[in-house]
C-alpha positions as CSV (number, residue, x, y, z in Angstrom):
1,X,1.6,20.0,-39.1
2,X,-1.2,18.2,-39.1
3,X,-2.8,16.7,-35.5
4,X,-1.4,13.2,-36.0
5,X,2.0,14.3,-35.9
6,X,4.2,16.4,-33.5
7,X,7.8,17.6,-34.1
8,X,10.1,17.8,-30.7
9,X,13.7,19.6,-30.8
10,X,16.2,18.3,-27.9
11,X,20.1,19.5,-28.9
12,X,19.7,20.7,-32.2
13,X,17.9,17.3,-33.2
14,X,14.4,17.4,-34.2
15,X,12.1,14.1,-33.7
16,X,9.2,12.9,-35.2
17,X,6.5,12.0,-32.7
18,X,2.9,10.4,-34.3
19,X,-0.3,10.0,-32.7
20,X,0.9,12.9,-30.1
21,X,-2.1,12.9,-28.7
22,X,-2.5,9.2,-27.8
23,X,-2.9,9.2,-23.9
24,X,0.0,6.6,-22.7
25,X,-0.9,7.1,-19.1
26,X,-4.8,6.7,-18.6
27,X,-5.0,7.6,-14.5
28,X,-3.1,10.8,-15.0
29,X,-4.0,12.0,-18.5
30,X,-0.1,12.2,-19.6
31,X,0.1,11.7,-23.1
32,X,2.8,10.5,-26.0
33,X,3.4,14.6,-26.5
34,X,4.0,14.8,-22.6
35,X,6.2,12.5,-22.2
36,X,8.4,13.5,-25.0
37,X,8.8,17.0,-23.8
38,X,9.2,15.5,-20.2
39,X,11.9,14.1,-21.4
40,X,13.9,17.3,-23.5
41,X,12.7,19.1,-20.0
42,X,15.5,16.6,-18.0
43,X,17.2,16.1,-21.0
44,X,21.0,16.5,-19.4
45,X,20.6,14.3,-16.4
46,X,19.1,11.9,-18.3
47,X,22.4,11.6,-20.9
48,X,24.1,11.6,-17.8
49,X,22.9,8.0,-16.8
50,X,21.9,6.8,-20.4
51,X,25.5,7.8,-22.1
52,X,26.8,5.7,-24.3
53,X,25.0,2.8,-23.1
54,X,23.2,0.0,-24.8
55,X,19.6,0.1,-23.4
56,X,16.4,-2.2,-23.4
57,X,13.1,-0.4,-24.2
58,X,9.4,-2.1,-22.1
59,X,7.4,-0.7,-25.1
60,X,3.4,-0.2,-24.6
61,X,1.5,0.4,-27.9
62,X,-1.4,0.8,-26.0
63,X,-0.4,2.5,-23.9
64,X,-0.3,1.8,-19.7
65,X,-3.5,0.1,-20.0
66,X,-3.4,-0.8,-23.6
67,X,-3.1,-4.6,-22.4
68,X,0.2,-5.5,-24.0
69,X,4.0,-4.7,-23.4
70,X,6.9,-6.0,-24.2
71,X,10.9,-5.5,-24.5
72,X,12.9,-4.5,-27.4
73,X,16.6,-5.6,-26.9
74,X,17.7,-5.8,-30.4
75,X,17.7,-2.7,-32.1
76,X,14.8,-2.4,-34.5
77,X,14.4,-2.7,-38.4
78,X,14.0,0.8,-39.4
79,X,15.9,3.2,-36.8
80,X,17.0,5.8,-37.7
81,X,20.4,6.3,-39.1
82,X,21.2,8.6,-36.3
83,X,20.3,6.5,-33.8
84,X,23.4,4.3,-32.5
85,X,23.6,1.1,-31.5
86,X,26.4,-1.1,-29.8
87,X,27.4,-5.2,-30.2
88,X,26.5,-6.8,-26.5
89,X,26.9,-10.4,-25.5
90,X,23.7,-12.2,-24.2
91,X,24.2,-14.8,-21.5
92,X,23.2,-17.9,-24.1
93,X,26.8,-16.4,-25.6
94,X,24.8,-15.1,-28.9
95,X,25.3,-11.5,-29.7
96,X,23.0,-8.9,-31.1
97,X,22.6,-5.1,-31.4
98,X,20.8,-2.8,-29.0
99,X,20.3,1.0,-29.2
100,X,22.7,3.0,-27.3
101,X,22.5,6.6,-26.4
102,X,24.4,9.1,-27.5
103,X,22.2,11.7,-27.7
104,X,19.2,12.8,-25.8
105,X,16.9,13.2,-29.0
106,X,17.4,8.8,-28.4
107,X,15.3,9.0,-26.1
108,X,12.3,10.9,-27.7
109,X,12.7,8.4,-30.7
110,X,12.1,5.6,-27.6
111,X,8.7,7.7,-26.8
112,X,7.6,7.6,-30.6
113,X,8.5,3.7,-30.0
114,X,6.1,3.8,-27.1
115,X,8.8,3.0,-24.5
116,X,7.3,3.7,-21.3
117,X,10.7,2.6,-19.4
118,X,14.1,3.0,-20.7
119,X,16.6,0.3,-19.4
120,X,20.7,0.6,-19.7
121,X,23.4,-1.5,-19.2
122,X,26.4,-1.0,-16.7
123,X,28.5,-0.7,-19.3
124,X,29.6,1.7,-22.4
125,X,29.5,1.0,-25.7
126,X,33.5,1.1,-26.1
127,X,33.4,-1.9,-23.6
128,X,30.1,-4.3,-23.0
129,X,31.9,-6.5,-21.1
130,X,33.4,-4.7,-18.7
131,X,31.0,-2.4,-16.5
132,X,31.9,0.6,-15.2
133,X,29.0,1.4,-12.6
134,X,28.0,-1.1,-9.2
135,X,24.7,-1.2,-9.1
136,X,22.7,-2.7,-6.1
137,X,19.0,-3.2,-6.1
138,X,17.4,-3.0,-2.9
139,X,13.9,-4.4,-3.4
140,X,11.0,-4.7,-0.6
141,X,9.0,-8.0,0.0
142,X,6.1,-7.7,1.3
143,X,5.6,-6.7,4.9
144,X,8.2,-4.1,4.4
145,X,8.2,-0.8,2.0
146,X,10.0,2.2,1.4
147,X,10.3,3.2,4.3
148,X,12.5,0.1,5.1
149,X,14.3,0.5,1.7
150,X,15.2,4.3,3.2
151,X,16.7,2.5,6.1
152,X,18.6,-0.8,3.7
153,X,20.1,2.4,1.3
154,X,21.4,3.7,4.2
155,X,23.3,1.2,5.5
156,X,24.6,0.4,2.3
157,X,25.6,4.1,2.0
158,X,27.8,3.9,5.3
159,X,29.5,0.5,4.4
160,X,30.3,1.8,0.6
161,X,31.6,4.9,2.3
162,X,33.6,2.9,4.9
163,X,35.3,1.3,1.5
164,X,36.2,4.3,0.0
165,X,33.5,4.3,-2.4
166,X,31.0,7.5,-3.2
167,X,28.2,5.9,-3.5
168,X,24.3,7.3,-5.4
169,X,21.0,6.6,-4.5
170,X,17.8,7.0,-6.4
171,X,14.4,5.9,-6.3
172,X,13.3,3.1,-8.4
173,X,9.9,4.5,-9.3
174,X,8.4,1.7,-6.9
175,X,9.1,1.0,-3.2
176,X,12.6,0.2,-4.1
177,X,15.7,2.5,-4.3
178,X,18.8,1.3,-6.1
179,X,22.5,2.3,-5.0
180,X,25.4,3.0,-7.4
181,X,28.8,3.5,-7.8
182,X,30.9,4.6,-10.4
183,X,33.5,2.3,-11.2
184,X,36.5,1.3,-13.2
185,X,35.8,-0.7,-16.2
186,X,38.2,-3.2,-15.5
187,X,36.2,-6.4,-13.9
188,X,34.0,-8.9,-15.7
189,X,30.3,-9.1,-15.2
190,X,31.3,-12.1,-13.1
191,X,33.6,-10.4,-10.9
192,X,31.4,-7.6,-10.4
193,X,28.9,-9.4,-9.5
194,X,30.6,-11.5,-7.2
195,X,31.4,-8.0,-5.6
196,X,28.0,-7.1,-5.3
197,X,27.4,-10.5,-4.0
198,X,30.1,-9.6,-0.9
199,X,28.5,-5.8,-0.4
200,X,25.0,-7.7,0.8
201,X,26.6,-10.3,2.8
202,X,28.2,-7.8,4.7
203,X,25.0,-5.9,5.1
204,X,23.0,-8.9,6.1
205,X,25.9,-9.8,8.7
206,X,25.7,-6.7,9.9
207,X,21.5,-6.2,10.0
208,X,20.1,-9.7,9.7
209,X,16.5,-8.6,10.7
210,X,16.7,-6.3,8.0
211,X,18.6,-7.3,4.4
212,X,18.1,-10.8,3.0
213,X,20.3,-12.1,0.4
214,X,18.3,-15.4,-0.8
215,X,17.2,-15.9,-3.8
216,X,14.5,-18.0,-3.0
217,X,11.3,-16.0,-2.1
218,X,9.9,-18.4,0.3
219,X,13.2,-17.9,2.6
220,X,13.4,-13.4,2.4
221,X,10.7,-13.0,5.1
222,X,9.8,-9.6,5.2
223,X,12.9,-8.3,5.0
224,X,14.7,-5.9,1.6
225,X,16.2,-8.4,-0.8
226,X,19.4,-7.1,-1.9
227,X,19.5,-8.4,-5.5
228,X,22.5,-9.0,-6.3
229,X,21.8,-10.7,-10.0
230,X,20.7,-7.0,-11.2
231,X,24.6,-7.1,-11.9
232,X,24.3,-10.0,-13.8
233,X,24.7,-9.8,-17.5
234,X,21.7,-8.3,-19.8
235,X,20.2,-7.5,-16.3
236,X,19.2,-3.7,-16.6
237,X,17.3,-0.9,-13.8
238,X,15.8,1.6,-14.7
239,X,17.7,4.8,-16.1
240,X,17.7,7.6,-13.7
241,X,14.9,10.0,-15.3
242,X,13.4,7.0,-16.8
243,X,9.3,7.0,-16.2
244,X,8.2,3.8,-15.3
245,X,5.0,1.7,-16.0
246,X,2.9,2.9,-13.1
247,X,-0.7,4.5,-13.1
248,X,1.0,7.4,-11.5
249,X,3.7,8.1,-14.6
250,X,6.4,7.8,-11.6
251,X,9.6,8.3,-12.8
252,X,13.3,6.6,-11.0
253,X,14.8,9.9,-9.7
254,X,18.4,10.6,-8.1
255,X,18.4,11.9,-5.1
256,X,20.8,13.0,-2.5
257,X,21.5,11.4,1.0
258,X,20.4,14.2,2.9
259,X,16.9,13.9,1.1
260,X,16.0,10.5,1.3
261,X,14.2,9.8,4.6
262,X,12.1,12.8,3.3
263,X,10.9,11.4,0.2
264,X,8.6,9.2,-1.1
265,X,8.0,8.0,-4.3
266,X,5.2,9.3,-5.5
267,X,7.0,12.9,-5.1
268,X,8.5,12.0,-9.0
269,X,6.3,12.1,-12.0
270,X,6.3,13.0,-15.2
271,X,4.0,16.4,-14.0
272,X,6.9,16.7,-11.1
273,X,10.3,16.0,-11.8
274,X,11.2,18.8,-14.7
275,X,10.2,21.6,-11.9
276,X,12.1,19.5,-9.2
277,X,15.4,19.6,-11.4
278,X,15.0,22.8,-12.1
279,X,15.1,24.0,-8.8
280,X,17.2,21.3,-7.6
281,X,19.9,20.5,-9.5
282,X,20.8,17.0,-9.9
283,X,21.6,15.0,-7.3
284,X,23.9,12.9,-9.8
285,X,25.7,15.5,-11.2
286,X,28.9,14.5,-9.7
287,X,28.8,10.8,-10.0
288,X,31.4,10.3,-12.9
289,X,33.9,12.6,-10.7
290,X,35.8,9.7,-8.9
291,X,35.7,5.8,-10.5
292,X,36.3,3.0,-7.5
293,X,38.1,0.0,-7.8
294,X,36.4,-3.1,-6.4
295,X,39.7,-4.2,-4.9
296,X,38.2,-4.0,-0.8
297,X,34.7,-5.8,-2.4
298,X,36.5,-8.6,-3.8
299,X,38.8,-9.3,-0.9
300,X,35.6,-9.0,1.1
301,X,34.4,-11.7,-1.1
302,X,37.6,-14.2,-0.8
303,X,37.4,-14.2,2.9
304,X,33.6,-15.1,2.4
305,X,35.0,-18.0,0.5
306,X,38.3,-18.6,2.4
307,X,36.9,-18.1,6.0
308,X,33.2,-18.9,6.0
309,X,33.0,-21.3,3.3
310,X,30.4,-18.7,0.8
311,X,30.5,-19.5,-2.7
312,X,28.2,-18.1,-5.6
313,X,25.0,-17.6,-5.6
314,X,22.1,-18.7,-8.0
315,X,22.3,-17.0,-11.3
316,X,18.4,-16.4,-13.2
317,X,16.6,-19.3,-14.3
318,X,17.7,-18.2,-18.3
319,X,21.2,-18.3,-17.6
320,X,23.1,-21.3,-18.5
321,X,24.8,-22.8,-15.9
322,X,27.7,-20.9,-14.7
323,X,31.2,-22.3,-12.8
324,X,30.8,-22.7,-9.2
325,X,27.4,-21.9,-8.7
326,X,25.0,-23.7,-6.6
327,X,22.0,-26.0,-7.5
328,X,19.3,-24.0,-8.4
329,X,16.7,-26.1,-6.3
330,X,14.1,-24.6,-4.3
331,X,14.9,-25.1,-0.8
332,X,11.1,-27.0,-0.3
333,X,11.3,-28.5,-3.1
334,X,14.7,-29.9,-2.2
335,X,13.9,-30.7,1.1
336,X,10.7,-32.9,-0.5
337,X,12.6,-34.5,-2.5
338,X,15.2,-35.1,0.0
339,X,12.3,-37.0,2.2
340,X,10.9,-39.0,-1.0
341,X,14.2,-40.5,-1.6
């Protein structure tokens, strides 16, 4: 073997990795070797969140500082032929290929790709258009952190609960966390979005000073925005075990409730997690166990219609314009162009 090559086993699959040696991660020293073996080291929680799903890759040839990234949706000329991939729909209605994971060696063929962040659908490859896990994204603005994202996820853990939903936190890597629940694949992108959509109007009801659901940045105030268009289609977070692009190789890490006001996010890298897990378990484990149905979230929603008038919300400036859904006007710029005419 000569020093431009490495060869890493996960499952009975071995994987190719070059330059092994090439540091991805300049502040920390964590190289392409180290983060393949990171990842055979948390190799079965990290099938557990990537299974069968189409995924995204933010790809750094340069690594971290290397001064370019980009994503790869579409699965790339020249995988290999044991790598799998699944048909999805794009919003613009075209469809393409991605890779999907069916195997944990997937992911080390994403490290010789120079993915630095692995990013999944809500969905399985048997069925990309009908998710099967609720994902909220509760994302800090400034004047708040994780601290305040501790106390959003909390909230969000009670209401779930109060549902009859068993709901998963873990950390996004950043000063976010993002919630999920297992669900049946039986609702649309739209409809579980829409559901989504109800879960943070009921949490901004009930905490105003703390959860904001606007879109528009100049109207959150410093306040968590629960993004609700992370459920959107071809929107994608960060698998659990994924490292993210951060000096500090931080990686998104499950955690459980009891834990979370005594964490921080710095507490998961690369150099931490595989000793974490190992004593630890994982804090996911159990969260294919017991599928939810959305029925209470969408009623929640028709009486948002019904009763208080709420319709949709904006979708992402790339999406075409969907049914129902609002002018996607920045409330200034509205306003301005309300007093011009």
């Amino acid at each position: 073997m000569s020093s431009s090559e490495a060869f890493v086993t996960v499952a009975g699959r071995e994987v190719r990795i070059s330059s092994p040696e090439r540091v991805c991660y300049p502040a920390v020293g964590v190289t392409k070797l180290d983060l393949a073996e990171y990842y055979v080291a948390v190799a079965e929680g990290l099938l557990r969140s990537l299974a069968g799903r189409p995924m995204a890759l933010h790809r750094f040839p340069g690594g971290l500082d290397g001064g370019s990234s980009f994503y790869t949706k579409h699965a790339p000329k020249g995988v290999p032929d044991w790598v799998q991939t699944a048909e999805v729909t794009f919003p613009s209605g075209r469809t393409g290929r991605e890779v999907c994971v069916t195997e944990p060696a997937t992911a080390l063929w994403a490290v010789q790709m120079n993915a630095l962040e692995l990013h999944p659908w809500p969905v399985r490859r048997e069925d990309t258009d009908h998710p099967d896990e609720l994902r909220l994204d509760l994302d800090p603005q400034p004047g708040t952190g994780f601290a305040e994202a501790v106390e959003a996820a909390t909230e969000a853990e009670a209401l779930l609960t109060e549902l009859g939903m068993v709901p998963f936190v873990k950390t996004s890597g950043g000063r976010g966390l993002h919630v999920l629940v297992r669900i049946e694949p039986r609702w649309s992108f739209v409809e579980t979005r829409r559901a989504v959509i109800a879960l943070a109007r009921e949490l901004e009801r009930r905490r105003p000073e703390l959860f904001t659901t606007s879109w528009w940045k100049e109207e959150r105030g410093e306040r968590i925005f629960a993004d609700f268009n992370q459920m959107a289609r071809d929107r994608m977070l960060a698998a659990a075990y994924s490292t993210r692009a951060t000096p500090e190789a931080t990686v998104s890490m499950p955690v459980r409730w009891t834990e979370l006001a005594d964490v921080a996010p710095e507490d998961f890298t690369v150099r931490t997690v595989p000793a974490l897990l190992a004593e630890r378990g994982d804090a996911h484990e159990s969260l294919d166990e017991a599928p939810a149905t959305l029925d209470a979230l969408l009623e929640m929603a028709d009486r948002d219609e019904h009763d208080r008038g709420l319709g949709d919300l904006p979708y992402p400036p790339d999406f075409p314009k969907m049914p129902g859904e609002p002018k996607r006007v920045q409330p200034s710029k509205a306003r301005h162009d309300a007093d011009q005419g």
